[in-house]
Structure formats: structure tokens, C-alpha cells
C-alpha positions as CSV (number, residue, x, y, z in Angstrom):
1,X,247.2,133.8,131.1
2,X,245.2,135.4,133.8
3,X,245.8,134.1,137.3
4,X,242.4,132.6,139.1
5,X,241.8,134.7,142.0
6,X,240.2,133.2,145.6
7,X,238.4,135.1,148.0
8,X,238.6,135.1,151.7
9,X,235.9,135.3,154.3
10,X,234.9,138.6,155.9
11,X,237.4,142.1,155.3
12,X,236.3,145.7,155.7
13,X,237.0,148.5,153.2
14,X,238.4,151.4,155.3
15,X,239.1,155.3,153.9
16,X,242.8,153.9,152.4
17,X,243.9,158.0,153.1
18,X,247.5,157.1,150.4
19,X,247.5,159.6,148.2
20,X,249.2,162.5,150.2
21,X,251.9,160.5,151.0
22,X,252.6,159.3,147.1
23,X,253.3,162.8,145.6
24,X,257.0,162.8,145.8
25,X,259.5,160.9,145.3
26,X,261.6,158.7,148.7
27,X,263.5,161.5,150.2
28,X,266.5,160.5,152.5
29,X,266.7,161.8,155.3
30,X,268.9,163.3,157.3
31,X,271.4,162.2,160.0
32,X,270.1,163.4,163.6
33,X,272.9,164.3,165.6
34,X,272.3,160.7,167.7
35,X,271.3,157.6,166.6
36,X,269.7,154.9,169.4
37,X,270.1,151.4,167.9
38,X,268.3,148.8,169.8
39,X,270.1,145.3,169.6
40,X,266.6,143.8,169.7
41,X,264.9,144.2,166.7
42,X,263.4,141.2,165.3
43,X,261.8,138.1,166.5
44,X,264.0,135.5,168.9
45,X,266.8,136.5,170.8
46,X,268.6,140.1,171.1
47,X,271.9,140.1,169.5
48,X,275.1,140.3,171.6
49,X,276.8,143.8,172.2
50,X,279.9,143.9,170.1
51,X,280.9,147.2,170.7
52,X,282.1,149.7,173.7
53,X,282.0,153.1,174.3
54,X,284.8,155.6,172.9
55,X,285.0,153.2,170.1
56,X,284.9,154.4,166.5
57,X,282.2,152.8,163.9
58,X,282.2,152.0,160.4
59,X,278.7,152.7,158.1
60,X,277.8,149.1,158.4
61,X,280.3,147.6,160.5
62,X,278.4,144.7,162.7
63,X,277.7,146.1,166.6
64,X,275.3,143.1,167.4
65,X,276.0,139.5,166.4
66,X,273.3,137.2,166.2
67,X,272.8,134.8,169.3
68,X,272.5,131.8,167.6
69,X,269.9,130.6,164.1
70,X,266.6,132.7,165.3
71,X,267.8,136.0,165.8
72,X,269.9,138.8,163.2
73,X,272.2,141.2,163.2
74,X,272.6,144.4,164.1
75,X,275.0,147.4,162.4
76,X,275.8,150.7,162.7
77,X,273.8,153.3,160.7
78,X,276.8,155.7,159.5
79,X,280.3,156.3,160.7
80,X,280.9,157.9,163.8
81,X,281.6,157.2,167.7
82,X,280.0,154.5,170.0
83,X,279.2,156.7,172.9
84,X,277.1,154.3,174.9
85,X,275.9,150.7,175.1
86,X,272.8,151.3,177.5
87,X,269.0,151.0,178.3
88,X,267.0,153.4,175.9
89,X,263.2,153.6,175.4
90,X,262.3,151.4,173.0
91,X,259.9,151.5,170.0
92,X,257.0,149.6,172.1
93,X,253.7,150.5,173.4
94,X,255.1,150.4,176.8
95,X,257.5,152.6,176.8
96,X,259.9,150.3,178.3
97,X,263.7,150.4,177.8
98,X,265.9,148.3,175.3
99,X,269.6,147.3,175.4
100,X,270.9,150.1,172.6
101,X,274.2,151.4,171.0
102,X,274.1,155.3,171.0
103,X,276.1,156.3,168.1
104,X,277.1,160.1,167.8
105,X,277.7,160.4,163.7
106,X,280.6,162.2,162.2
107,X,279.3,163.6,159.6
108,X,281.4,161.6,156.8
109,X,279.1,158.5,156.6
110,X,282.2,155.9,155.1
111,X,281.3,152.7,155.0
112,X,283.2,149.9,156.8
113,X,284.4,147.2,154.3
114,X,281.8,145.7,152.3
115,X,281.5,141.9,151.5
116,X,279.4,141.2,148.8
117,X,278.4,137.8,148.5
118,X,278.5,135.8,145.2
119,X,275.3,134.0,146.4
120,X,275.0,132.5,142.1
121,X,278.1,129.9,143.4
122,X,277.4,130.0,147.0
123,X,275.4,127.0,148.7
124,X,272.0,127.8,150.3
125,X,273.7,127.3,153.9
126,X,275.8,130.6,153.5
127,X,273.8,132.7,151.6
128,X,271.1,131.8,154.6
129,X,273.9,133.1,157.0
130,X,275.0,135.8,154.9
131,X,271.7,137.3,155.3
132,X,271.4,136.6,159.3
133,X,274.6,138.4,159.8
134,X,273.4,141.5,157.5
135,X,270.3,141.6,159.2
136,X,267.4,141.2,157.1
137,X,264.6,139.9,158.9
138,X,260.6,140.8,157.5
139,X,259.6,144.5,157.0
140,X,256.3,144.2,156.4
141,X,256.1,144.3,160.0
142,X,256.5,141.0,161.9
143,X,260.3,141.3,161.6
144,X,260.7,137.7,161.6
145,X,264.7,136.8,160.6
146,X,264.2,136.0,157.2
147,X,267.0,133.4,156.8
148,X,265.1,131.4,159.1
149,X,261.8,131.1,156.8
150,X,264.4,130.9,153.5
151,X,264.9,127.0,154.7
152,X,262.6,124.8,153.4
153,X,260.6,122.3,154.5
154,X,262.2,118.7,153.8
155,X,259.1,116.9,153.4
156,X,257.1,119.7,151.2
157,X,257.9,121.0,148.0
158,X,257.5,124.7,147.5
159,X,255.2,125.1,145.2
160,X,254.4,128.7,145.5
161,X,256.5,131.5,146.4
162,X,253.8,134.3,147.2
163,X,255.8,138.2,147.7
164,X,253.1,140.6,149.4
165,X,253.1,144.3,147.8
166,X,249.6,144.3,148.9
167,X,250.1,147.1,151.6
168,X,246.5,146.9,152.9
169,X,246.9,149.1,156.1
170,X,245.1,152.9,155.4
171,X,247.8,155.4,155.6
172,X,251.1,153.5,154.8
173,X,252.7,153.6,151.3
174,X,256.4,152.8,151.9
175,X,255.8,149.5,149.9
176,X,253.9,151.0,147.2
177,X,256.9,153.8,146.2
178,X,259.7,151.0,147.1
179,X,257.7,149.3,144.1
180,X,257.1,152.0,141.5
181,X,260.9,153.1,142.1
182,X,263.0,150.3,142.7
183,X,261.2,147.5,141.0
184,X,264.2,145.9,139.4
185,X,266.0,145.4,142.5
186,X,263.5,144.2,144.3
187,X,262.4,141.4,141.4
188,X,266.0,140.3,141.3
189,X,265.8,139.7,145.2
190,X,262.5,137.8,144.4
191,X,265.0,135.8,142.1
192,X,267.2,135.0,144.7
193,X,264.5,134.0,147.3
194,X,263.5,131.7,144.4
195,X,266.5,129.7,144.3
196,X,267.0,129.3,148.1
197,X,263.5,127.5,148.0
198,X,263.7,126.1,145.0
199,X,259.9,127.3,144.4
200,X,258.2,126.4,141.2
201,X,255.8,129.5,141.4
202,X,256.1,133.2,142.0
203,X,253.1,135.2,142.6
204,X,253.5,138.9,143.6
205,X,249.7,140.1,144.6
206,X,249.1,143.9,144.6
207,X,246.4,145.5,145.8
208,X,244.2,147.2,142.4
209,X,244.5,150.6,144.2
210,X,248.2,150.8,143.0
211,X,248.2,150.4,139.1
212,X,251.8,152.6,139.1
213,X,253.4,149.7,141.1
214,X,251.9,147.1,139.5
215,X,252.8,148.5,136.0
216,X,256.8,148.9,137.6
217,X,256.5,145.2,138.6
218,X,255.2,143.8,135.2
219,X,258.1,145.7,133.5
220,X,260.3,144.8,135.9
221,X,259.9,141.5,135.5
222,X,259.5,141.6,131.6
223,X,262.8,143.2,131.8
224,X,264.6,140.6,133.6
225,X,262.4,137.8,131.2
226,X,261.1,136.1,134.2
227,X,258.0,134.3,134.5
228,X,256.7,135.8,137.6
229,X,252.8,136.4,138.1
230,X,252.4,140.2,139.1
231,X,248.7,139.7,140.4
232,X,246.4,142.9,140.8
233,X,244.1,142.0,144.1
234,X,241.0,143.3,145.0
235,X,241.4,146.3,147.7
236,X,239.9,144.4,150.7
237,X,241.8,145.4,154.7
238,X,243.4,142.7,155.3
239,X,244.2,141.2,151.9
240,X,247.7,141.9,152.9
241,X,247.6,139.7,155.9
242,X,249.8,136.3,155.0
243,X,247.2,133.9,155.3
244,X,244.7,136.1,153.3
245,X,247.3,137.0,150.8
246,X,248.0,133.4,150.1
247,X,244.4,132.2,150.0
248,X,243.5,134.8,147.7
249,X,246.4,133.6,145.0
250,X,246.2,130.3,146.0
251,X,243.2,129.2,147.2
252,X,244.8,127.4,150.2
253,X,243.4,128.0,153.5
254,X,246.6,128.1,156.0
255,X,245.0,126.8,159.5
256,X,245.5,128.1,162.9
257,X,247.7,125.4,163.9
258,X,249.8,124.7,161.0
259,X,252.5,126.9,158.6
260,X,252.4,127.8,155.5
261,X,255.1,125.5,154.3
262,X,253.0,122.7,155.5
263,X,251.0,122.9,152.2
264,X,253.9,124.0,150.2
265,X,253.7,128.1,150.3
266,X,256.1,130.7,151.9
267,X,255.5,134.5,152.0
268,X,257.4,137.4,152.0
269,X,257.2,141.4,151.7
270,X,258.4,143.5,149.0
271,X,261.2,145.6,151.2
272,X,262.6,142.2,153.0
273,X,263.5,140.9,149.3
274,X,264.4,143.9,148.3
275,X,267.0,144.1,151.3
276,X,268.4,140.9,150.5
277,X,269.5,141.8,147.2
278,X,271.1,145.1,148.5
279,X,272.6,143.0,151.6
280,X,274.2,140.2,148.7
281,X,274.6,142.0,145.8
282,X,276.6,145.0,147.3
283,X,277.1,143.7,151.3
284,X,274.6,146.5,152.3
285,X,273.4,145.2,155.6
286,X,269.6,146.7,156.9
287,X,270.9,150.0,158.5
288,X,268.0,152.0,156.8
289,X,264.5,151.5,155.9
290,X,261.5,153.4,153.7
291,X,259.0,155.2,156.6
292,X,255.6,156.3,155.3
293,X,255.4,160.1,157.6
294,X,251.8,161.1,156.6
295,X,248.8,161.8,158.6
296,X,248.2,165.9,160.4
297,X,251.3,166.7,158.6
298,X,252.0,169.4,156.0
299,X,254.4,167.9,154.2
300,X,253.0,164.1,154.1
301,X,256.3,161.7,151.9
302,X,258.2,158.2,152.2
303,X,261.6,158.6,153.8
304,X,264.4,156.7,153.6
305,X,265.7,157.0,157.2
306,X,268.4,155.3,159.2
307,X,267.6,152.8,161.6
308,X,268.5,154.6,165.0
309,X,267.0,158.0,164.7
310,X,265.0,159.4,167.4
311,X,261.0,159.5,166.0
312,X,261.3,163.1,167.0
313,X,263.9,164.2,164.6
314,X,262.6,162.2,162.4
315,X,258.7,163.5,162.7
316,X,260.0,166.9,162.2
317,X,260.2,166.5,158.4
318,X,256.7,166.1,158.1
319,X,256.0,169.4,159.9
320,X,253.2,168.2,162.3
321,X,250.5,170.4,162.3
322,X,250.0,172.3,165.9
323,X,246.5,170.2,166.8
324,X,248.4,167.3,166.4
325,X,247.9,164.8,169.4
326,X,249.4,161.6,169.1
327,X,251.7,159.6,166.9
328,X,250.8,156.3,165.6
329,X,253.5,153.3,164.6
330,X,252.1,151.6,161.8
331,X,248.3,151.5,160.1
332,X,245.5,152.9,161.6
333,X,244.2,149.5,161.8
334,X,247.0,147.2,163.5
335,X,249.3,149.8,164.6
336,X,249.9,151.4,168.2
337,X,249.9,155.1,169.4
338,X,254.0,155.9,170.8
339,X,254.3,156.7,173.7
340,X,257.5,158.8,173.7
341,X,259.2,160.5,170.5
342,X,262.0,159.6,172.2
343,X,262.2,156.1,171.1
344,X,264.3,155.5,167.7
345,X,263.1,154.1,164.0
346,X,263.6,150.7,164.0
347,X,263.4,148.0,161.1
348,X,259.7,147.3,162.3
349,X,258.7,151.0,161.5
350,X,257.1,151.3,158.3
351,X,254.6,154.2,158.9
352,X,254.5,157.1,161.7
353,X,251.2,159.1,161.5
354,X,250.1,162.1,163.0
355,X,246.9,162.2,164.6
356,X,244.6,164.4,165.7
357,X,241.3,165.1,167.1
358,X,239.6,165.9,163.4
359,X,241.7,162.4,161.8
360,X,240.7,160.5,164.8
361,X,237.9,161.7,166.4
362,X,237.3,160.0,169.8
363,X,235.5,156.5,170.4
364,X,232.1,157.5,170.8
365,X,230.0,155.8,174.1
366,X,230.1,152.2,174.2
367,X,226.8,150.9,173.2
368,X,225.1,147.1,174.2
369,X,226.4,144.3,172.5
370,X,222.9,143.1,170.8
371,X,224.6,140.5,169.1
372,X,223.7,140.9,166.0
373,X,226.6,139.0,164.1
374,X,228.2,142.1,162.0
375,X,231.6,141.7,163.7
376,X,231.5,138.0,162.5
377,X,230.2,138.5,159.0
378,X,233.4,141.1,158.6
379,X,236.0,138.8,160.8
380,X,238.9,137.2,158.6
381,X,239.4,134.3,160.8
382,X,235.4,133.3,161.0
383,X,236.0,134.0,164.5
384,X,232.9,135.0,166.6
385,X,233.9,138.0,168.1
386,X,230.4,139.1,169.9
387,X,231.3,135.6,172.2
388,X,234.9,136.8,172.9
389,X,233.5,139.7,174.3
390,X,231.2,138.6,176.5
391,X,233.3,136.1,177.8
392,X,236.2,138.3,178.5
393,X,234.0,140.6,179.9
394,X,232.8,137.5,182.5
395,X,236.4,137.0,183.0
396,X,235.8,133.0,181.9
397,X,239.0,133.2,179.6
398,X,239.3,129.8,179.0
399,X,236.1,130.0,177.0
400,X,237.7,132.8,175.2
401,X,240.4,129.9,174.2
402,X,237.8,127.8,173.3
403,X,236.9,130.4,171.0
404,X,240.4,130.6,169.9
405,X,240.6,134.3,170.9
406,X,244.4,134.0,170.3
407,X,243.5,133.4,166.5
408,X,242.6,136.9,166.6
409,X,244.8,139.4,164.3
């Protein structure tokens, strides 16, 4: 039975610039000789230093406890020695610093005791906390603590549980091989996402510009004899937004003001469930991630790279060409040029890409605003963004409210 596709208002179909970055398999990276691990690294509070300096570290073992529901762990990448708990530079536009453990890595990379969790006998209150204290939170970028969104609403029934392998943002692929070469596991963590929810519906929407990882998914789930949609999308930026994602399989329109779980939907990315199943099924907490390094690079791949390590060891794989000028976290599109190589991969870090003068040529001169309506007939939020413009550039921002500028993506 083919699934009845929706359409959303506006999108824009960008270069998508994957296929360098999709010729070889994940490669795993190396351990740098210092890992920075920030103890903030999701939405809501920072967790709580657990950890001193001189002390010796399990792969794993917890070194941030989560300060209370909305907020996640935080664990040691590898096994080694804790040889600070200071400020660091943090993964941010603005170059600020972050509370971090500084971990110096000795080499043998044992893990600290494991604790699986039988999360089949288990009720939904502890496998929720199971995965706050292994740290899974949403890596499709918002980093939101996923145990939080795995409790649902007591009034609404979850009708639809809606798993974004979309991956819309030009550039980034990390999803896209997670999908072609660990389907299985991640369509077992879709299972157990499932049962915390109780959802009557599972629809996984790719975009049509990966037919390898939709073909993984259908076997995948053929394999397991579930009766999960695996849903081929049209390639439209940003059909891998949440609210477009779900409109698109749905049909429901998720307003401004309300949540998805109002009208009996929740969404989640490919790696988070993936993680979950790792963190249950083997006590894995999030202590690595797959990085899409692509962009002026000669060697363009997907990484599997330890949470902690400096963006300049890690950049160095890719062999950055010598025009290179800037480094970009994330897509071309939503994503935000580093300001220091310094800071560390973090569980938000899903693409790094090299830029340079030739991939990114400079804005050319700013031209009148004529308004002639193109930026509204392409915006996803039938927002008007010609008004916000000149409003903002009137300084009347409470007419930019008005035109709910904070709608805005």
C-alpha cells in the first residue's frame, strides 16, 4: 500500500553537493592525544562535574550527571586520566568558553562496566531514565534530551511515530551512511521508541535522493517483519525540518504555538534512535557520533569520532585543501562558520565543511528590497520575510513580532 504524500508551502532546491562524502565506508577515527568534553551539550541544564583531576576514567564511565528531568548525561570518551575540569572554548558561534573535562587518553580504550538494560521487562519510567543517564538527547541537531520527548502526552494518543532520515541540509550525509550501514540497529531502536509511546504508526520519510538508504531501511525492516512505512520524499530543503517532515507524511500542519504531540505525532532522527538501542541493548552511552568532513577537502568521508576531540585533529583527516578559509558546523543552509578549531566535536556536530573562496564565493552587493514577494513564495512558515526586513531595518521590532519573526527557522 503506498503512503499518501502532503506537500508543504514554499522550500528551495539547493546544489545537495553528497556524493563526495558517500564513497567510502564510516571510518573511525582516531584518538587525539586530548579530548575536551563540555558538560553542556544538550538542551536544559549543564550536567554536574563528577569527576576531579588526577583521577583515572573508564571508556563510558559517567563524568556529568544530569541536573534534574531536562538535561543528560555526560561520559568519558575512552579510558585515560582526568587532567582538568575547566573553561574550554566551546562549539558556538561565539567563541565563548564551556565548563569541560579534559581527558588525556591512554591508549587502551577499556570500557568501564557496562549495564545493559532489559528495557522488554523494564517499565517506561526506567528505560526513560536509562537513556537520560546514557545521554542520548537528538542528533539531528537540536540535541533535545530524548527521554524527555519519549513521555507521552496523557490526553493524546500517539498516533504517528514519524523518524526523520530525510537529511535535507546540502553537504551533510552522516544520516544517510548510518542508514545504508546500520539499518538493522537503528529499526530495532525505532522498535523500542515504539513501545515507550505506545504509537500506532511508524513512518520513516527519506528523501528520493537516497535510494541505497531507503533500500537498507525496507530490508531492514522486512527482516525484523515489522510493519513500518519506509516513505521515499520528494528532495525539497527543508523537508527534513520536523514540522515539514510531519506535514509531508501526515498531512498535519503543527502550529507555531503548539507541539507536535498536541495532535498526536512525535519526531525523531535516525542516529538518536539508533543510539538508544546501542545505549539499552549493550549500555553504550553517546560518547561518539558519525561527522560528515566534506567540503575543500581531498579526502571528503563520514567519521565515527569521539565526542571530545579538538575540530582541529579531527579536520585533519580530510586533508583541507590550502585555499581553504573557514570551517562550517553543520549545512550550508542552517549551520554556523567556527570560530576556533580549538573547540571539540560535540553530540550536536553532524557535518564540519571546508570552505573556500571558489565553494563560497562572497555575498555579492546588497541590492533594494523591491518587494517583489520571492522570499515569501519560497518561505516554509508562510512568513513574509520582505516585512521583517524592513521592519528590523526601522528598528520597530515589535512589528517584527507581530510578524512572528521568531517563527523564523
Amino acid at each position: 500500500m503506498l503512503q499518501r504524500l502532503f506537500s508543504f508551502k514554499g522550500g528551495v532546491k539547493p546544489q545537495t553537493n553528497k556524493s563526495p562524502s558517500v564513497q567510502e565506508a564510516i571510518g573511525f577515527a582516531p584518538l587525539p592525544a586530548r579530548l575536551y568534553v563540555p558538560l553542556h551539550q544538550s538542551i536544559g541544564g549543564a550536567a554536574n562535574p563528577l569527576v576531579r583531576p588526577g583521577e583515572k576514567v573508564g571508556k563510558g564511565q559517567l563524568i556529568g550527571g544530569a541536573d534534574g528531568w531536562m538535561s543528560s548525561a555526560v561520559h568519558a570518551p575512552t579510558s585515560g586520566r582526568v587532567l582538568a575540569v575547566e573553561e574550554h572554548v566551546a562549539t558556538h558561534p561565539s567563541g565563548l568558553t564551556t565548563l569541560s573535562v579534559v581527558i588525556e587518553p591512554d591508549g587502551c580504550d577499556e570500557w568501564a562496566e557496562r549495564q545493559p538494560i532489559d528495557y522488554r521487562s523494564q517499565p517506561p519510567e526506567r528505560v526513560r531514565e536509562a537513556l537520560r543517564d546514557a545521554g542520548v538527547v537528538g542528533l539531528g541537531g537540536a540535541v533535545f534530551p530524548s527521554h524527555a520527548k519519549l513521555a507521552p502526552a496523557k490526553s493524546v494518543v500517539v498516533q504517528d511515530l514519524v523518524i526523520n532520515g530525510a537529511e535535507c541540509e546540502p553537504f551533510m550525509t552522516c544520516d544517510d551512511m548510518l542508514m545504508r550501514e546500520r539499518a538493522e540497529e537503528t529499526v530495532r531502536g525505532i522498535a523500542i521508541f515504539r513501545e515507550l509511546l505506545a504509537a500506532q504508526r511508524v513512518l520513516i520519510g527519506i528523501e528520493d535522493n537516497k535510494p541505497e538508504a531507503i533500500a537498507a531501511m525496507r530490508n531492514a525492516v522486512a527482516h525484523l517483519g515489522l510493519d513500518y512505512a519506509v516513505v521515499a520524499v520528494p528532495t525539497r530543503y527543508p523537508a527534513g525540518g520536523a514540522k515539514q517532515l510531519i506535514r509531508v507524511l501526515t498531512g498535519k500542519e503543527v502550529p507555531a504555538s503548539r507541539r507536535s504531540t498536541e495532535l498526536g505525532v512525535q519526531c525523531f532522527n535516525v542516529a538518536t534512535v539508533y543510539t538508544a538501542y546501542r545505549a539499552l541493548e549493550f549500555g553504550e552511552p553517546v560518547i561518539s557520533r558519525i561527522v560528515t568532513l566534506t567540503g575543500n577537502v581531498a579526502h571528503p568521508r563520514n567519521w565515527d569520532v569521539r565526542i571530545g576531540t579538538p575540530l582541529r585533529d579531527f579536520v585533519a583527516l580530510g586533508e583541507p585543501q590550502r585555499d581553504t578559509n573557514a570551517f562550517l558546523m553543520g549545512g550550508p543552509m542552517m549551520g554556523f562558520a567556527l570560530p576556533s578549531l580549538d573547540a571539540p566535536v560535540v553530540k550536536a556536530t553532524n557535518c564540519i565543511i571546508a570552505g573556500s573562496a571558489g565553494l563560497f564565493p562572497p555575498n555579492p552587493p546588497e541590492m533594494p528590497c523591491i518587494r517583489c514577494g520571492a522570499c515569501a513564495d519560497v518561505c516554509p512558515h508562510e512568513l513574509q520575510p520582505f516585512e521583517l526586513y524592513w521592519f528590523s531595518r526601522a528598528r520597530i521590532f515589535g512589528k517584527t513580532q507581530e510578524y512572528h519573526i521568531f517563527d523564523c527557522i
